[in-house]
C-alpha positions in Angstrom: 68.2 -36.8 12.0 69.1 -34.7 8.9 70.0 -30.9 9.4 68.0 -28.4 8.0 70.7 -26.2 6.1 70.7 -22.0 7.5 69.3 -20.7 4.1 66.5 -23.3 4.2 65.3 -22.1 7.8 65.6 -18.5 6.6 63.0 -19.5 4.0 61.0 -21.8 5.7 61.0 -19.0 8.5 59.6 -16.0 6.2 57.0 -19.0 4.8 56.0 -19.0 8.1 55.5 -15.4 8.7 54.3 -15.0 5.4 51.1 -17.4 5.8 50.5 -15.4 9.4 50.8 -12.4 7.5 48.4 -13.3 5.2 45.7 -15.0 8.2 46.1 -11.6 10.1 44.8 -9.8 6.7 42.2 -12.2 6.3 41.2 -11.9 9.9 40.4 -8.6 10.5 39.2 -7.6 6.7 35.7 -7.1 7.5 37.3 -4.9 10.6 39.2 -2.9 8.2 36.1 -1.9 5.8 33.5 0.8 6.7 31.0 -0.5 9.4 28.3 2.5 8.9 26.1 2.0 5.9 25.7 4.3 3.1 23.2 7.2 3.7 21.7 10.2 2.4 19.4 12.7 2.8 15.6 13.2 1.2 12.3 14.0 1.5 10.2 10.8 1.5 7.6 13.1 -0.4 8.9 15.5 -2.6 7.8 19.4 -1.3 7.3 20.4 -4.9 4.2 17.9 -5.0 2.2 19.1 -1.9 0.2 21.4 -3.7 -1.0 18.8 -6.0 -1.9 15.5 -3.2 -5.6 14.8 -4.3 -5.8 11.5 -2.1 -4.0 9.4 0.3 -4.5 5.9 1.3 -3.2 4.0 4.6 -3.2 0.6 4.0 -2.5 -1.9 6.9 -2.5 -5.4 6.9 -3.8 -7.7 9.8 -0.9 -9.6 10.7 -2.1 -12.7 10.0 -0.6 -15.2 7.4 -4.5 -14.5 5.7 -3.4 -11.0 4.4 -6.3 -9.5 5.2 -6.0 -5.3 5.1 -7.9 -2.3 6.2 -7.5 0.3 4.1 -8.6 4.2 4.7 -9.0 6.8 1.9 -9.0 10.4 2.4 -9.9 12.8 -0.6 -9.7 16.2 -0.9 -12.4 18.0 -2.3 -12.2 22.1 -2.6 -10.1 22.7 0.6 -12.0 19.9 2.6 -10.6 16.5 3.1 -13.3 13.9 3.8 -12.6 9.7 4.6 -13.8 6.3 4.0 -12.8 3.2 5.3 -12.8 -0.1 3.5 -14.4 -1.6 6.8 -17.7 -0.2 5.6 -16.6 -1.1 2.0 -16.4 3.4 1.5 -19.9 3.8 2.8 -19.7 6.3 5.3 -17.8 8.9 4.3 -16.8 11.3 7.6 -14.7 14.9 8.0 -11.0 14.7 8.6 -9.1 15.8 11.7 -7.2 18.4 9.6 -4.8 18.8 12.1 -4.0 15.1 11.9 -3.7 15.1 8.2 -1.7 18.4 7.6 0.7 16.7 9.7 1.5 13.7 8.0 1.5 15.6 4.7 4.4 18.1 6.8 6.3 15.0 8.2 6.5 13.0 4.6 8.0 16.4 2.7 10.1 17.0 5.8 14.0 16.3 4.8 15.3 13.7 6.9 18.6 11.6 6.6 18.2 7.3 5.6 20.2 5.2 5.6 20.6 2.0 3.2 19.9 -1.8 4.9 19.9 -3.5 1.6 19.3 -3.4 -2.4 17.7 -6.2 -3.2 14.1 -7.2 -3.2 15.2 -11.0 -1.9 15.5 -9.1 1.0 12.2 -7.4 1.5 10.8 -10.2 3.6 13.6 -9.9 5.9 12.8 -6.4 6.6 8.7 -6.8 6.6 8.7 -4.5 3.8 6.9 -6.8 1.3 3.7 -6.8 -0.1 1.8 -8.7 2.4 3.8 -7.6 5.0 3.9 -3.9 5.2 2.3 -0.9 5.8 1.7 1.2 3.0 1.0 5.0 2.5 0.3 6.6 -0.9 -0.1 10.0 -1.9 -2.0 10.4 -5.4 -2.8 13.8 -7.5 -6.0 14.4 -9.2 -5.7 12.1 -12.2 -4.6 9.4 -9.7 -1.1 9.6 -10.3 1.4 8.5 -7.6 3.0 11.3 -6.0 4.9 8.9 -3.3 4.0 5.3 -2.2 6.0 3.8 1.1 6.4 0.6 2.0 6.9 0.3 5.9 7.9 -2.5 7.9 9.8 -3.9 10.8 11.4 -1.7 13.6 15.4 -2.3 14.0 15.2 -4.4 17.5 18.7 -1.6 18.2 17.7 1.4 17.2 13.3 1.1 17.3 14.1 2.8 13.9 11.8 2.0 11.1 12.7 0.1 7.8 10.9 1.2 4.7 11.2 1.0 0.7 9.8 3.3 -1.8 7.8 2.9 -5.1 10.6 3.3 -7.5 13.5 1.1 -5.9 14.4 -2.2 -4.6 16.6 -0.6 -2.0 15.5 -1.0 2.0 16.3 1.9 3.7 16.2 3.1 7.7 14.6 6.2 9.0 16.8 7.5 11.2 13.4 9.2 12.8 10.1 7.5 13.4 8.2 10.2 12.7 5.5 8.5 10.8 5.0 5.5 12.4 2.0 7.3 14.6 0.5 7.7 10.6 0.8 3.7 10.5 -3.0 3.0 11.6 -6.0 2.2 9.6 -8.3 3.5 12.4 -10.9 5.6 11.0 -11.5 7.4 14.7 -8.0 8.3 14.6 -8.2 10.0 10.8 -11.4 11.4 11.7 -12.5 14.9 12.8 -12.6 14.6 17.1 -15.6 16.8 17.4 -19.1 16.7 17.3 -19.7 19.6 14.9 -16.5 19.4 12.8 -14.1 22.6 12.5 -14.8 22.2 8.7 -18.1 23.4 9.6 -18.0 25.6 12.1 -14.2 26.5 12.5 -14.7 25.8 16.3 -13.5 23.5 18.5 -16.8 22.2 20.6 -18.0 18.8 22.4 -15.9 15.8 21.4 -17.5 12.7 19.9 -16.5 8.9 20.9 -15.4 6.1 18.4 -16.6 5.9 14.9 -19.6 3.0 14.3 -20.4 1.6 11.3 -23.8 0.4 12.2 -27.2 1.5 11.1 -30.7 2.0 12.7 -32.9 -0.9 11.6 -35.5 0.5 9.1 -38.5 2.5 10.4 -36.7 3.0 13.9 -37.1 6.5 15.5 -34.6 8.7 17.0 -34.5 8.9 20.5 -33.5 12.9 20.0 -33.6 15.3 17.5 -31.6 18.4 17.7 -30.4 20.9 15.7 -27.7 23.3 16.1 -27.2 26.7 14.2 -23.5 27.6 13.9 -22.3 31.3 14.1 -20.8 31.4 10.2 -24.4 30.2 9.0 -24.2 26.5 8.7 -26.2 23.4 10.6 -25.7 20.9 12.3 -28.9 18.3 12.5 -28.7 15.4 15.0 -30.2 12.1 14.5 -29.6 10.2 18.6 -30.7 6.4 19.2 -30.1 5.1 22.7 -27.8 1.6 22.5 -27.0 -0.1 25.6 -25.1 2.5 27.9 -24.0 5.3 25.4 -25.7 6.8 22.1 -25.2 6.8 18.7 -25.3 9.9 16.2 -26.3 10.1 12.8 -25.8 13.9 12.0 -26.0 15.6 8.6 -24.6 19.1 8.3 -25.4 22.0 5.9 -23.1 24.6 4.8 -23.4 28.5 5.3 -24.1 30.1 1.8 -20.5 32.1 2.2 -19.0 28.6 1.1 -17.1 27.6 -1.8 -19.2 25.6 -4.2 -16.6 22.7 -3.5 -16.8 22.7 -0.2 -20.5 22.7 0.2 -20.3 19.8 -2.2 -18.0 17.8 0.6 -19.8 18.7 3.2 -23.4 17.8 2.1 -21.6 14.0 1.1 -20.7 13.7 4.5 -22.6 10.6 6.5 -21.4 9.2 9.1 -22.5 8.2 12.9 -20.4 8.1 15.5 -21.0 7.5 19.9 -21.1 9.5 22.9 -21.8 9.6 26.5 -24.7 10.3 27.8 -23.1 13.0 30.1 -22.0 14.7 25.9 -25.3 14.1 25.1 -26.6 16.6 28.0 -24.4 19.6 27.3 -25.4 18.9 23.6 -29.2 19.1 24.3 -28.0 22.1 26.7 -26.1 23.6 23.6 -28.9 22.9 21.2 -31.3 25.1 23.4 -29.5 28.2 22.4 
């Protein structure tokens, strides 16, 4: 057997710790970079623009691969914001919860700190932020400009923390808050005014009404009750009642007190809607309607 010389087996022993060296490196590389992703902080709807938010839309599909949405608008007309639904292709047109709405407006201008998931639109699928795929609230001003559009999608299954991409970049980004998710619905019950005389009319908060129906009496077909109800400011409240199965359903119409802005008055006497309650709602309305 031939003898490896000493100055070869010095090299070949370096060679050796060289290429271990180097597998070490290569090893633990991805350990050595940053694990936490770039972030920042911003306002997902820039405070300067508040003032100006004309409309907003929620738009949210029906999880099938059909890509069917529902879609609800509310407007803002003098200082009233009214809503429509694309369920009833915008033909009822019902108060706001104010409350409801003021709060997503506060949340969306509301600094908040995101982090970046990924900068390409390849990825949007990934992160249900497409298209077809996510859940979309826009903000518009009064020529129909957008103010803000957000594309939300998938939860991370970690941190229950929402992914989301805006109208101007290809980037996915996480919330590190979830704030808005409880904004994500196309429910017109949930965007609507809870009561049965709305606090755009009255300022008061009364009776409450059940879920939104976007049915209509069949023509000819008399009300079961009529009832009207004078409010302290100056405005009415007329009641149209037909009995269906167990509960009732409410057509009202509502007339604003002279002391009201032009606008307004102009929103309110659009409003038409119907809407259910209880028969025990409809006794302390009757009992309220007295008076």
């Amino acid at each position: 057997m031939k003898k490896v010389s000493k100055t070869k087996g010095i090299l070949i022993f370096y060679g050796i710790d060289l290429l271990l060296l180097l597998f070490l490196i290569i090893a633990f590389l991805p350990f050595s970079r940053k694990t936490e992703e770039p972030s920042r902080k911003t306002a997902l709807l820039n405070p300067n623009a508040v003032e100006t938010i004309a409309a907003i839309t929620l738009s949210v599909p029906d999880g099938t691969d059909a890509g069917w949405r529902t879609t609800v608008t509310l407007t803002k007309k003098g200082t009233l914001w009214t809503g429509s639904s694309s369920e009833s292709s915008g033909t009822y047109i019902w108060p706001c919860n104010p409350r409801t709405v003021q709060s997503l407006v506060t949340d969306a201008s509301r600094i908040t700190e995101i982090a970046t998931k990924a900068t390409s639109a390849a990825k949007w699928k990934n992160f249900g932020v497409d298209d077809k795929h996510a859940s979309i609230i826009s903000f518009y001003n009064a020529a129909g400009g957008t103010l803000s559009q957000l594309f939300f999608g998938a939860e991370d299954p970690l941190t229950q923390r929402l992914y989301f991409r805006t109208w101007t970049d290809q980037s996915v980004f996480e919330t590190q808050d979830n704030t808005l998710q409880q904004f994500l619905t196309a429910d017109e019950s949930y965007w609507a005014d809870p009561y049965i005389v709305p606090v755009l009319l009255s300022d008061e908060e009364g009776l409450r009404r059940g879920k939104l129906e976007n049915i209509a009496p069949r023509d000819g077909l008399q009300p079961d009750y009529s009832l009207k109800k004078e409010c302290g400011n100056g405005a009415r409240a007329l009641f149209k009642i037909y009995k269906k199965d167990d509960s009732y359903i409410v057509i009202p119409t509502f007339v604003a007190s002279p002391a009201f802005a032009q606008k307004d008055a102009e929103a309110i006497a659009a409003i038409n809607y119907r809407y259910s309650i209880s028969g025990w709602t409809l006794e302390r309305l009757i009992e309220e309607t007295k008076n």
